[in-house]
C-alpha positions in Angstrom: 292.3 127.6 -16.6 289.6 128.0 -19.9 291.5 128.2 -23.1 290.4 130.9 -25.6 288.7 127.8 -27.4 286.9 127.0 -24.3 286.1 130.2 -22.8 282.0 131.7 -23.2 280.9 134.9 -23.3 278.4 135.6 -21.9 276.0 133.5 -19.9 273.8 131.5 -21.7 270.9 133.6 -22.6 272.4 136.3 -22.7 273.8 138.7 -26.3 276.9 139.5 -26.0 276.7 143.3 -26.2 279.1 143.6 -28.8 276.6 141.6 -31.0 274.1 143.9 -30.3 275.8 146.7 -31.0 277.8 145.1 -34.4 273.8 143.8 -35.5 272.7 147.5 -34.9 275.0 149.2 -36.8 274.5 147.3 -40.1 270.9 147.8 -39.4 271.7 151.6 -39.2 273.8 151.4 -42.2 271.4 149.1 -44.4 268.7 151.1 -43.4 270.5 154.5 -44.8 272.0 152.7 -47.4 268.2 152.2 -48.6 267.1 155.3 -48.2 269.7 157.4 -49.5 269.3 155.1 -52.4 266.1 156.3 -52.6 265.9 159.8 -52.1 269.0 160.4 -54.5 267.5 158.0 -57.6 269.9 155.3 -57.1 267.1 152.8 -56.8 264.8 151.9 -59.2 264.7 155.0 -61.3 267.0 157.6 -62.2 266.6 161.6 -61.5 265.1 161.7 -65.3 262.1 159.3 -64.6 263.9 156.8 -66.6 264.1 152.7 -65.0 268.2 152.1 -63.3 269.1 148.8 -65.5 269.1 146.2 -62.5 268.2 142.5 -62.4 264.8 142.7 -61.7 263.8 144.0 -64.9 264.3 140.0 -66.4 261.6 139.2 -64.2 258.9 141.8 -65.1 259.3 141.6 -68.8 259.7 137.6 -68.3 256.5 137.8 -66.6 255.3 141.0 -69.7 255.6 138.4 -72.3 254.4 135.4 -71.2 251.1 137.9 -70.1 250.9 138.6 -73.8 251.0 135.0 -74.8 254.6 134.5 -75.6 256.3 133.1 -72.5 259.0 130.9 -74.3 260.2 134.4 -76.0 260.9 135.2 -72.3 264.6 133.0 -72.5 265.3 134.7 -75.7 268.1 137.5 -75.1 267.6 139.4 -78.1 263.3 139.9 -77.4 264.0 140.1 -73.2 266.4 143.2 -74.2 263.9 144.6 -76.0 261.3 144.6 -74.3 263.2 145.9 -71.2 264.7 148.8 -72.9 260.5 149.6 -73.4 259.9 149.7 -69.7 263.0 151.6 -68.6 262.8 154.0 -71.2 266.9 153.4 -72.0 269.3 151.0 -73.0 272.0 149.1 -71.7 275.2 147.7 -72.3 275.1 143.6 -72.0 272.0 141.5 -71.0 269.7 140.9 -67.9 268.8 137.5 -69.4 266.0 135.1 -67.9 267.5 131.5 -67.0 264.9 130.5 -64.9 262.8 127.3 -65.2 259.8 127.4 -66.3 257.8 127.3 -63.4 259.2 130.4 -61.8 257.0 132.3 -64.5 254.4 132.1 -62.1 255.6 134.6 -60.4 256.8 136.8 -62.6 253.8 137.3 -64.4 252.0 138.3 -61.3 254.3 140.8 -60.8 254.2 142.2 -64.7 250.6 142.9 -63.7 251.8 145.9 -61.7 253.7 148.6 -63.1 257.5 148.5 -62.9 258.3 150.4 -60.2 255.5 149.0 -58.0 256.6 145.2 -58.8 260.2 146.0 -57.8 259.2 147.7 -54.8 256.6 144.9 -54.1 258.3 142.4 -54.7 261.4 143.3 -52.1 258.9 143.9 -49.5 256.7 140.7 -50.1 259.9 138.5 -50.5 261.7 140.0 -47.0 259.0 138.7 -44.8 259.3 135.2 -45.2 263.1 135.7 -44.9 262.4 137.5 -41.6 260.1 135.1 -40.4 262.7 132.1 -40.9 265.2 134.4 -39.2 263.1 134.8 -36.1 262.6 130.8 -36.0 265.7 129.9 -36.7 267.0 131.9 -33.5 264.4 131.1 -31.4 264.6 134.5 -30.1 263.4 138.1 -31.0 266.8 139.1 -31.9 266.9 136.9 -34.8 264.8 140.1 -36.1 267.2 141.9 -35.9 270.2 139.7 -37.2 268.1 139.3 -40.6 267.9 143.5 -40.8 271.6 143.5 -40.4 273.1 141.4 -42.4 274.8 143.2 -45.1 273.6 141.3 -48.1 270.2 142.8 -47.7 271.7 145.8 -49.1 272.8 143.8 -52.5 269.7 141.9 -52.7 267.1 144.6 -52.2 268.7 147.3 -54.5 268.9 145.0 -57.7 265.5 143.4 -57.2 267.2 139.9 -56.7 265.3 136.8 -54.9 267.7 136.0 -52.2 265.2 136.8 -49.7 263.3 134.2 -51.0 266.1 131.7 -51.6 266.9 132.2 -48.0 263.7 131.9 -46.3 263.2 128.5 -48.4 266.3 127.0 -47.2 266.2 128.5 -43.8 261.7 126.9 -43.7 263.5 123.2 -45.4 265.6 123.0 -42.1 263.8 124.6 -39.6 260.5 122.8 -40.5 262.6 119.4 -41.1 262.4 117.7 -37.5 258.8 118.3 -37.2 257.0 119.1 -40.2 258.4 116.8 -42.5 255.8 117.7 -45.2 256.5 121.5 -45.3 259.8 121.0 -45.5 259.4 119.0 -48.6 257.4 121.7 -49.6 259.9 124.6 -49.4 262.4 121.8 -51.3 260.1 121.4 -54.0 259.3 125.2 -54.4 263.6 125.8 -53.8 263.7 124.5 -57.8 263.1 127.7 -58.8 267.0 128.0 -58.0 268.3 123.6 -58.5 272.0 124.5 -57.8 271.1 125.6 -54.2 269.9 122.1 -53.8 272.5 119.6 -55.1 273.5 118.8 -51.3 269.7 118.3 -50.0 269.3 114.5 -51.5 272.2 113.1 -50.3 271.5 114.2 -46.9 268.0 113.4 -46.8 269.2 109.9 -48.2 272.5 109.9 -45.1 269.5 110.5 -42.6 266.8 108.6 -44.2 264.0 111.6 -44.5 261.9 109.9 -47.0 259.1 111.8 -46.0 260.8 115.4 -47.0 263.0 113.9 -49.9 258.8 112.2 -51.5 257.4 115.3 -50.6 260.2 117.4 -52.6 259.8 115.3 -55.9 256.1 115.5 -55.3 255.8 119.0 -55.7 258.9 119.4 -58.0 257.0 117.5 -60.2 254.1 119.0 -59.8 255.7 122.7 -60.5 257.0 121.3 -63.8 253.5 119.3 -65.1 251.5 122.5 -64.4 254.3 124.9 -66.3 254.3 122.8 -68.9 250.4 122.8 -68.7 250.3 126.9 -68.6 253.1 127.7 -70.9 253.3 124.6 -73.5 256.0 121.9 -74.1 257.9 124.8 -76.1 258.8 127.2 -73.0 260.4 124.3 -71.7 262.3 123.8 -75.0 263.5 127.6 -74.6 265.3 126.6 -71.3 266.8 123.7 -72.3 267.7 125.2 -75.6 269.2 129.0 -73.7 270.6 126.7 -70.6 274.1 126.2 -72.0 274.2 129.7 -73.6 274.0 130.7 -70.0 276.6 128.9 -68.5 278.9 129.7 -71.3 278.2 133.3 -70.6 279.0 133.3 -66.8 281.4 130.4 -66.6 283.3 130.6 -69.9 283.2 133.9 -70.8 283.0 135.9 -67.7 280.2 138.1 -69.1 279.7 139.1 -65.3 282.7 139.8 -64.2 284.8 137.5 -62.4 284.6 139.2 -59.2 280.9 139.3 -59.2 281.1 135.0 -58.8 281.5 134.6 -55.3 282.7 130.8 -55.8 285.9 129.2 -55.2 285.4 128.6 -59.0 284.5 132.5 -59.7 287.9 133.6 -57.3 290.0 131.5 -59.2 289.0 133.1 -62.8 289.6 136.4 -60.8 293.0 135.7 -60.1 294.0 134.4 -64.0 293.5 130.9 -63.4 291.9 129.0 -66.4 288.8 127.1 -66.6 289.8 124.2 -66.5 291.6 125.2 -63.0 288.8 126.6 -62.1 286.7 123.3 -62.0 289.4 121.7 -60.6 289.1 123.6 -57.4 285.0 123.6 -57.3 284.7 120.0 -58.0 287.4 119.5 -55.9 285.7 121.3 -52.7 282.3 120.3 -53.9 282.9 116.9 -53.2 285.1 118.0 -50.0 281.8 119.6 -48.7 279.2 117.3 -49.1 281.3 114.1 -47.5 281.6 116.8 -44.8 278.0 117.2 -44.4 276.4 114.0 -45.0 279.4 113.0 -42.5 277.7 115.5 -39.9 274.2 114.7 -40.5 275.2 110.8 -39.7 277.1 111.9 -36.8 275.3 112.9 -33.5 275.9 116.1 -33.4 272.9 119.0 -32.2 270.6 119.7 -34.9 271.5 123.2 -35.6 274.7 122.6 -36.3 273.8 119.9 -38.9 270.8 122.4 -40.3 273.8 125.0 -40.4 276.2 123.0 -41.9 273.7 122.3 -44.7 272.8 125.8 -44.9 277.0 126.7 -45.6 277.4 124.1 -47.5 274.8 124.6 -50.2 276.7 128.2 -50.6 280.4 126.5 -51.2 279.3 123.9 -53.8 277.8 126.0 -56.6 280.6 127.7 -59.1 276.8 130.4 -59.6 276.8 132.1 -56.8 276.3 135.6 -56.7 276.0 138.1 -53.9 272.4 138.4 -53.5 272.2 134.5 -53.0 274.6 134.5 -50.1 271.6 135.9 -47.8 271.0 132.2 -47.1 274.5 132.9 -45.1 272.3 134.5 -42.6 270.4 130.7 -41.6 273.6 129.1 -40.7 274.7 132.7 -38.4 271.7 132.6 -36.8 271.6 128.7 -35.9 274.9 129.7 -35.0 273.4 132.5 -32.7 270.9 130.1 -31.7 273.3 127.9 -30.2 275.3 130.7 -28.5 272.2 131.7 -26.5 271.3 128.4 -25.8 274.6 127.9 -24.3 276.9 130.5 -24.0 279.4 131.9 -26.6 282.6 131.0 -26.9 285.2 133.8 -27.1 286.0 133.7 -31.1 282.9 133.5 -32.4 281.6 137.1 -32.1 285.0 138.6 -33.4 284.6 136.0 -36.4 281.1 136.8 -36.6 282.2 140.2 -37.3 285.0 139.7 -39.6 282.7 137.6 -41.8 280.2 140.8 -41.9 283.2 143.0 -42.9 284.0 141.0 -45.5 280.6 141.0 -46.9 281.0 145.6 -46.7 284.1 145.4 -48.4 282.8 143.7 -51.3 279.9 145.9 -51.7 281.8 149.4 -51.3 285.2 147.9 -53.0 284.2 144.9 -55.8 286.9 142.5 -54.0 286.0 138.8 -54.0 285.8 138.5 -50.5 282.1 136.8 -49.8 284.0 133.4 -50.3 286.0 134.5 -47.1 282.5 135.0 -45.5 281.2 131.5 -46.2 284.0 129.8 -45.3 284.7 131.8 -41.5 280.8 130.8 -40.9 281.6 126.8 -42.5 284.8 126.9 -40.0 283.0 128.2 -36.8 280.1 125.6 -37.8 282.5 122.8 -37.8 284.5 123.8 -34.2 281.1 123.7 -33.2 280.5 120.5 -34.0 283.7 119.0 -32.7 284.1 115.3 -33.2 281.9 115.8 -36.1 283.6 112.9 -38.4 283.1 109.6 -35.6 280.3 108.3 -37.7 278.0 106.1 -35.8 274.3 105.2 -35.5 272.2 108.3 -37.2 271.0 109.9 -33.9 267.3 111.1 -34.2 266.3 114.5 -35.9 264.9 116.1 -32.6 265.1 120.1 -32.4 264.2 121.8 -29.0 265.1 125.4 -27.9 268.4 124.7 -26.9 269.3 122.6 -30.0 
């Protein structure tokens, strides 16, 4: 008789309807999410005209003063403020500093081109369809489509102008490109810099499985980003972000200047709950160093390449202390190799209820402020790792072949 650990539902190649029907109804409630948004000024500006405070307003007046020749100004707080409070028309309690390096300045400036409202809205859209596109690959499948519509960070992301769209389709193009594009996988490493503590696990595993191609490729154009930023912006906006860097992280992760709850870390939960700094660390460094033996375990092992990809994907979430919301979109590349796998052969009977739990969890943050997304991660980590089975027999690195049932 099948276990509940054993049993599949349904036939491979086949959704599960309850799948469908959980995917459409975040769909349904992201898309009138958005629009009510919308129609009711939540989103972007206010029923006076005036620009809604958000994070997206670092980028455009990052991108405002380094079009007016200053782009080392762009990491100071007091000038960023100030010029922000210009193009919403109001102030703000706190900051929406810039922490970025210096080559994500590119971008912004071509979005300070446009006006505010028109960046925001641009920048959203232009950011979703890579996401979307990775989403469809990574599945295999036209319902990855919808998977990447549903999933309940979008809401987060796209309201405050935030670049997890982005984030996520780089990570979700570095794996998915990996087995047989080596070179644009390096590329989407290189490029992922814009955002370095998303990629602390990516060397050692490219080192476990000996991808020399992707880890050159990644320095390459790492490199390459920095030399031409430095070129464009001068020797002093790198200065700035060196000099602003450990303002930063004494902001978020000394002084809780975002709140706690906001820090969807083990590190950020433990602050939440009265634990002290040191504590804190304890627990990150702690599961940091938990995760990525985990991984590199996996990708030396010989299990499928999805589940290593997904693995990768979870475990770049769990060991950061800075992760916010809006980053955990990159959650949605590890459900849908997840997915992948399911239709390739079959569904076991936990996954879509834990599939589904993980989703809720996401909705109760965003409607309650509970620091729950670390729940989320770590359901999707666990049904990555059943997967995998016998994950930690460590043997001969099997070769990185991916194939629609993979």
């Amino acid at each position: 008789m099948a276990t509940a650990s054993t049993m599949t539902l349904p036939e491979r190649g086949a959704i599960p309807r309850a799948l469908q029907t959980i995917c459409f109804a975040l769909f349904v409630i992201n898309a009138s999410f958005l629009l009510s948004a919308w129609l009711s000024h939540w989103w972007i500006y206010d029923s006076g005209g005036l620009g809604i405070p958000t994070d997206f307003v670092n980028v455009w007046s990052a991108g405002r003063l380094a079009l007016e020749g200053h782009p080392a100004q762009a990491w100071d707080w007091d000038i960023q403020k100030q010029v922000q409070v210009l193009v919403l028309g109001q102030t703000y309690p706190g900051n929406f500093a810039w922490h970025y390096p210096p080559p994500f300045l590119f971008v912004a400036m071509f979005l300070a081109q446009f006006p505010y409202g028109v960046a925001f809205a641009g920048w959203v859209a232009a950011s979703f369809l890579p996401y979307l596109a990775m989403m469809r690959a990574t599945v295999g499948k036209p319902f990855g489509l919808l998977i990447a519509v549903s999933f309940p960070v979008l809401i987060n992301n796209a309201t405050v102008g935030q670049n997890g769209f982005l984030t996520a389709a780089l990570i979700g193009g570095a794996l998915y490109f990996l087995p047989v594009r080596p070179v644009l996988s390096g590329i989407c490493l290189g490029l992922l810099t814009y955002k370095p503590q998303y990629g602390l696990l990516f060397p050692l595993v490219l080192i476990a499985a000996s991808q020399w191609t992707v880890f050159v490729t990644a320095a390459i154009v790492a490199v390459m980003l920095a030399a031409v930023s430095l070129f464009a912006f001068g020797i002093e906006s790198w200065q700035a972000f060196l000099h602003w860097m450990p303002m930063f992280s004494q902001a978020f992760l000394t002084e809780g200047r975002a709140p706690w709850f906001k820090l969807q870390s083990i590190f950020g939960l433990v602050r939440y709950l009265g634990g002290s700094e040191q504590l804190g660390w304890a627990f990150q460094w702690t599961m940091t160093a938990a995760v990525a033996t985990t991984v590199v375990m996996i990708w030396r092992s010989r299990v499928r390449y999805s589940l290593k990809a997904a693995s990768l994907a979870v475990g770049a979430l769990l060991a950061t202390p800075y992760l916010f919301l809006y980053d955990m979109m990159v959650l949605a590349i590890p459900v849908g190799y997840l997915v992948r796998l399911g239709l390739a052969h079959g569904f076991r009977a936990y996954e879509v209820p834990a599939l589904a739990l993980a989703f809720l969890l996401i909705l109760v943050f965003l409607f309650s402020g509970l620091p729950v997304g670390l729940g989320a991660t770590v359901i999707v980590g666990a049904l990555v790792l059943r997967r995998a089975g016998a994950w930690w027999r460590v043997g001969q690195v099997s070769p990185i072949v991916v194939s629609a049932a993979a």
